[in-house]
C-alpha positions in Angstrom: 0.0 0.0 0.0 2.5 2.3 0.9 4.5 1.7 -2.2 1.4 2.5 -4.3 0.9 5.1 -2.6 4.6 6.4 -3.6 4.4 6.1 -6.4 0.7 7.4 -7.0 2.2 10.6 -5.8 5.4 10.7 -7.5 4.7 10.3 -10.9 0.9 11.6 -10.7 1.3 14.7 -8.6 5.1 15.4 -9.5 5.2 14.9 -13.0 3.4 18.3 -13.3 5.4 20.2 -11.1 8.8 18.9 -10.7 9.9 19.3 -7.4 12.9 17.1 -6.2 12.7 18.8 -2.6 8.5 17.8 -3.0 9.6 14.2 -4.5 12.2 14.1 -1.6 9.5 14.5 1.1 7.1 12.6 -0.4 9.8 9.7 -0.5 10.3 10.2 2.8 7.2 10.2 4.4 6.0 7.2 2.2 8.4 4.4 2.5 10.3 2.5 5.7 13.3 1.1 6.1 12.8 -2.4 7.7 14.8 -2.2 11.2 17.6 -4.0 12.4 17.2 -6.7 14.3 17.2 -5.7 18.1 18.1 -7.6 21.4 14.7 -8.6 22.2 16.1 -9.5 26.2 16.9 -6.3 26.6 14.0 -4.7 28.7 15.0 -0.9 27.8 14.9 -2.1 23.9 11.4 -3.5 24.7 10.1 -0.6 26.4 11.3 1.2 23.5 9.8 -0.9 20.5 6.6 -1.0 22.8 6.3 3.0 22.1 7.5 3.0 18.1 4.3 0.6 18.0 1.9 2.7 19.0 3.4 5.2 17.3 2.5 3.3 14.3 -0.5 2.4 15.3 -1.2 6.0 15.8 -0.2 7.0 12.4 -2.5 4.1 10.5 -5.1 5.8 13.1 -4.9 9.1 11.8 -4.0 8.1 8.0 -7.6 6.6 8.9 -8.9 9.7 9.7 -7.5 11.6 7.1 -8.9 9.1 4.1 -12.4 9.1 6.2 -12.5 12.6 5.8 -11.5 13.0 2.6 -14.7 10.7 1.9 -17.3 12.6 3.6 -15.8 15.5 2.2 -17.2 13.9 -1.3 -20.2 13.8 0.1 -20.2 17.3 2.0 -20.3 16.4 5.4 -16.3 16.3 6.1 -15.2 17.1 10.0 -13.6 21.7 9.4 -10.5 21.5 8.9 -9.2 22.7 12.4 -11.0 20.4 14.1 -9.4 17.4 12.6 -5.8 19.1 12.6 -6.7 19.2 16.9 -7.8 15.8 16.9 -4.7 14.9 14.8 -2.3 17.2 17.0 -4.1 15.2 20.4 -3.6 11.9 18.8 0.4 12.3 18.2 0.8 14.3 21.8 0.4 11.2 23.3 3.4 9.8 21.2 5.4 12.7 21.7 5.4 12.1 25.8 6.0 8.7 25.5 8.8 9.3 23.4 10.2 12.4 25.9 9.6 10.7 29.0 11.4 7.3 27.7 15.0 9.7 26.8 14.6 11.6 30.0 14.7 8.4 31.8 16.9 6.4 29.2 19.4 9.9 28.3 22.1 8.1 26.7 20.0 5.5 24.9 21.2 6.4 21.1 18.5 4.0 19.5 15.6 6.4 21.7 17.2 9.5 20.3 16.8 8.2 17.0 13.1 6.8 17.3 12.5 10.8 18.9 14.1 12.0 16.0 12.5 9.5 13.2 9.1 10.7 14.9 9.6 14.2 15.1 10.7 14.5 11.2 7.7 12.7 10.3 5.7 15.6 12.1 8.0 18.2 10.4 10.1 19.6 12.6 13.2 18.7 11.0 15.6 21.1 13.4 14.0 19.6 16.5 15.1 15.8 14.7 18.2 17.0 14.0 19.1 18.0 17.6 17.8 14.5 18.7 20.6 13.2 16.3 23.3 15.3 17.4 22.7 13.9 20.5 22.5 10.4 19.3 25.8 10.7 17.2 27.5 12.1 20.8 26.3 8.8 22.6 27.1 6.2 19.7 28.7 7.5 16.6 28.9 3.9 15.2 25.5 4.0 14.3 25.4 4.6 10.4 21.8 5.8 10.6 22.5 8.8 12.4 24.9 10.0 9.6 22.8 9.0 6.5 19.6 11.2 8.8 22.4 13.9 8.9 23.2 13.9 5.2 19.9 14.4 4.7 19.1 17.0 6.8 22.3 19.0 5.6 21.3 18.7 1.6 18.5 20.4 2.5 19.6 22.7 5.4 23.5 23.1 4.7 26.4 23.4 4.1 26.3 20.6 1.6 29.8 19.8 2.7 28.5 18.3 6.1 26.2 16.1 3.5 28.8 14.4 2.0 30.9 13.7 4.5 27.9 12.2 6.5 27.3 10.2 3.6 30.8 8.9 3.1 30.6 7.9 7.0 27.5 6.1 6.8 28.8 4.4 3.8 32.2 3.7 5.3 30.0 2.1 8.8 27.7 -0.3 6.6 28.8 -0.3 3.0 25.6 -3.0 2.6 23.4 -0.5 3.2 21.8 0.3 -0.3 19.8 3.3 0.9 23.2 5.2 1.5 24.3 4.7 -1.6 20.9 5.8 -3.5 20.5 9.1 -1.3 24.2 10.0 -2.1 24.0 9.6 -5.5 20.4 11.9 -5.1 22.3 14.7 -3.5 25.3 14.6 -6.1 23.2 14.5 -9.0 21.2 17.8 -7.6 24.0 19.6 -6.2 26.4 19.2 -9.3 27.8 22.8 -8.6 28.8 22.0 -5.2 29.9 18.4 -5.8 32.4 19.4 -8.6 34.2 21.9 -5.9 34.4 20.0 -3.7 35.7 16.5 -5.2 37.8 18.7 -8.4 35.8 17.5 -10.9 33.8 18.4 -14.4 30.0 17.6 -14.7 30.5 14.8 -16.8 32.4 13.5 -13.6 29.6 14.2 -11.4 27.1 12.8 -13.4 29.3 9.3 -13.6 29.5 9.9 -9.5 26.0 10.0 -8.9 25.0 7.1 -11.4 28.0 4.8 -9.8 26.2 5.6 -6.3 22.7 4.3 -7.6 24.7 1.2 -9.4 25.8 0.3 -6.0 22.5 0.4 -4.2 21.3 -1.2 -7.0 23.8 -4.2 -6.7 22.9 -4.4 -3.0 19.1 -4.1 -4.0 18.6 -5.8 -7.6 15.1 -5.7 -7.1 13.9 -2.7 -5.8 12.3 -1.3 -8.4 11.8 2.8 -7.1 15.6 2.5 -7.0 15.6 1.6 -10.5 13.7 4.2 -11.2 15.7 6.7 -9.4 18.5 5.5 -11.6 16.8 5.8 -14.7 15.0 9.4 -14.1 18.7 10.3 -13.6 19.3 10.3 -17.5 17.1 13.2 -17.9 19.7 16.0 -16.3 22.5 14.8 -18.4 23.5 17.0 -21.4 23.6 15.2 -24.0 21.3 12.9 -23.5 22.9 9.1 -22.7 19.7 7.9 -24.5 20.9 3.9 -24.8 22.0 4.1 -21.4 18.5 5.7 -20.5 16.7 2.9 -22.5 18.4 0.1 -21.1 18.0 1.8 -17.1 14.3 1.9 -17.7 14.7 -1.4 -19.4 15.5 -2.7 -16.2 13.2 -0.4 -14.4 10.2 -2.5 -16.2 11.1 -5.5 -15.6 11.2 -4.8 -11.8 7.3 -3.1 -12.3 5.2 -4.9 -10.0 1.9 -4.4 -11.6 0.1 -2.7 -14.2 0.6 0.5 -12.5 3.8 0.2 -12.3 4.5 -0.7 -16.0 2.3 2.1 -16.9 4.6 4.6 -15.2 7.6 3.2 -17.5 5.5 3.1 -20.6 5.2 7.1 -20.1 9.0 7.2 -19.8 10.0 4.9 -22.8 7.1 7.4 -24.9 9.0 10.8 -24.0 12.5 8.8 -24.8 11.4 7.3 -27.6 9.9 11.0 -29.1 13.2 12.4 -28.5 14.7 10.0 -30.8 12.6 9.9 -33.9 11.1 6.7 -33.1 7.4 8.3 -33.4 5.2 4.6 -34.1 6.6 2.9 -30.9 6.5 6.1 -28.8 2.5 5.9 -29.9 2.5 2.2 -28.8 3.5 2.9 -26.1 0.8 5.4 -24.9 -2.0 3.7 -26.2 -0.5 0.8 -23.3 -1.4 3.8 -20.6 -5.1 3.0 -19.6 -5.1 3.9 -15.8 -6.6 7.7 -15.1 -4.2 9.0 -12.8 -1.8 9.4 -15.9 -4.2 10.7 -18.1 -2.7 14.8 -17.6 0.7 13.1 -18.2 -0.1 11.1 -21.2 -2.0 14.1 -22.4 1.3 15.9 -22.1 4.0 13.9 -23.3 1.1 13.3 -26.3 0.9 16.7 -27.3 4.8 16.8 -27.3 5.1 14.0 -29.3 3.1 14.8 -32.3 5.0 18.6 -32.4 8.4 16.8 -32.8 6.1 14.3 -35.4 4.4 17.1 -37.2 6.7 20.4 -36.4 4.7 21.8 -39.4 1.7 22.2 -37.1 3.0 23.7 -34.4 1.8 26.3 -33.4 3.1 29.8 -31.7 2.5 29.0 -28.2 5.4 28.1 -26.1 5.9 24.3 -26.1 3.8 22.6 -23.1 6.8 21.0 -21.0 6.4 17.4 -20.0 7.8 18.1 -16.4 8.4 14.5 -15.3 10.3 14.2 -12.0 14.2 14.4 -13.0 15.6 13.1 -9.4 14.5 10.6 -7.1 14.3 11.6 -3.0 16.2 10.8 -0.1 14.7 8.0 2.9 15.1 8.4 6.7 16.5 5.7 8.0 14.7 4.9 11.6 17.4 2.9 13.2 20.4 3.0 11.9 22.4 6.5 12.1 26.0 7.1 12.2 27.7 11.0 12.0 30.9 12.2 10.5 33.0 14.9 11.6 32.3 17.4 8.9 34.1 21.0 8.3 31.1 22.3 10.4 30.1 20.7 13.6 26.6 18.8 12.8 
């Protein structure tokens, strides 16, 4: 469900805006990272997995809420808005003092700090996680979480510097870890300007960085196809186009789809590819194989650009309509694994 959900919102809702800070929160709010495995005879570890469950069970409780009322809304009898944002508030209050009342008994418990801080992101405050995992990186700096949670908060915060440090340690901790390797290669690929200072090289350099990062989490994660995806979406900054290496990355992108919505999703990407090229009857092929209606705008879209690269002679003088489909993928939390480097500026 929550993959679905992902990637209902990335290529539905993105595709028209192209936001890789959106995407990037999206991402993060959508998909997990399955936990390590914890010492289940340790009583303080229980008392904290007893509080991340009913954290989650008070997140499905509101997500409840949330669909409920979009429902009702359908119908015109949906709860005002600022009531359900109190009831919503009420709900995760209860969460919050669980979580403060388990540090300020358990203080140099890293794993709480970085349940406090996996919770508070989710709520967005993203400076109040990232003094939780300051703290956390103080107390244990061997977790890699904590510095792949840092990288991300410092691509979006700053200085960009800390990021990839954070990254390099996290990677450098647990080089299995194939989420470390995909939200690198996401921050080099949208930071080119800052990546080729910083590592001395050209942007043909940097593009060959972040697509060796996403091969790696690939190889650690062959079948994981959003990471596919991320790989392949990663063709579309790269001047001049590397169109066989874009083909054969969504290639492998389709034969990871799931389902039909899935497939779908590649279909779009193969048309807009394939219109670029010249290759006009399978680019059509493959939009009359896009059937579901939350790509209809997007089909509509990559449609119209097709037939003015098929038919220039009927162009017309308005500005072409862009296709706008997401050019990076986003970045994941990691919930309990975190480790911190010791960037030029002090996390």
């Amino acid at each position: 469900m929550a993959v679905s959900n992902l990637l209902i919102g990335v290529l539905g809702a993105l595709v028209a805006t192209n936001q890789p800070v959106a995407l990037s929160n999206l991402v993060t709010e959508t998909t997990g990272v399955s936990i390590a495995a914890v010492d289940t005879n340790n009583p303080v570890e229980q008392e904290l997995q007893k509080i991340e469950e009913a954290d989650d069970a008070a997140a499905a409780e509101v997500d409840g809420w949330i669909r409920q009322n979009q429902e009702f809304a359908a119908k015109g009898a949906a709860i005002p808005k600022d009531e359900l944002n109190r009831r919503i508030r009420g709900r995760f209050e209860v969460s919050r003092k669980a979580y403060q009342d388990f540090i300020q008994r358990h203080p140099d418990y890293a794993q709480g700090r970085v349940a406090y801080a996996s919770f508070l992101n989710d709520l967005g405050d993203e400076d109040g996680s990232f003094a939780q995992l300051l703290k956390a990186r103080d107390i244990d700096p061997k977790i890699p979480a904590i510095w792949n949670n840092l990288a991300n908060y410092y691509g979006e915060h700053g200085p960009l510097t800390n990021a990839f440090i954070c990254y390099e340690k996290a990677i450098e901790i647990d080089p299995t870890e194939p989420v470390y390797y995909d939200n690198f290669g996401t921050t080099v690929y949208l930071y080119r300007k800052d990546v080729k200072e910083y590592y001395h090289i050209n942007e043909q350099q940097v593009f060959d960085k972040a697509l060796g990062l996403y091969r790696s989490a690939m190889r650690l994660d062959p079948t994981n196809f959003l990471m596919a995806s991320d790989f392949a979406m990663s063709y579309y900054g790269i001047k001049p186009l590397r169109t066989n290496d874009a083909m054969l990355a969504w290639t492998n992108a389709l034969k990871l789809a799931r389902d039909e919505v899935e497939r779908e999703g590649v279909y779009i990407h193969f048309a807009r590819l394939e219109a670029q090229t010249g290759d006009f009857a399978d680019a059509h092929k493959r939009l009359d194989a896009v059937t579901n209606a939350m790509y209809t705008e997007m089909k509509r879209r990559v449609a119209r650009s097709l037939n003015d690269k098929e038919h220039p002679e009927q162009a017309t003088n308005e500005p072409p309509e862009t296709v706008d489909l997401p050019v990076a993928p986003g970045k994941t939390n990691e919930v309990d694994k975190i480790k911190a480097p010791s960037p030029p500026h002090e996390p």
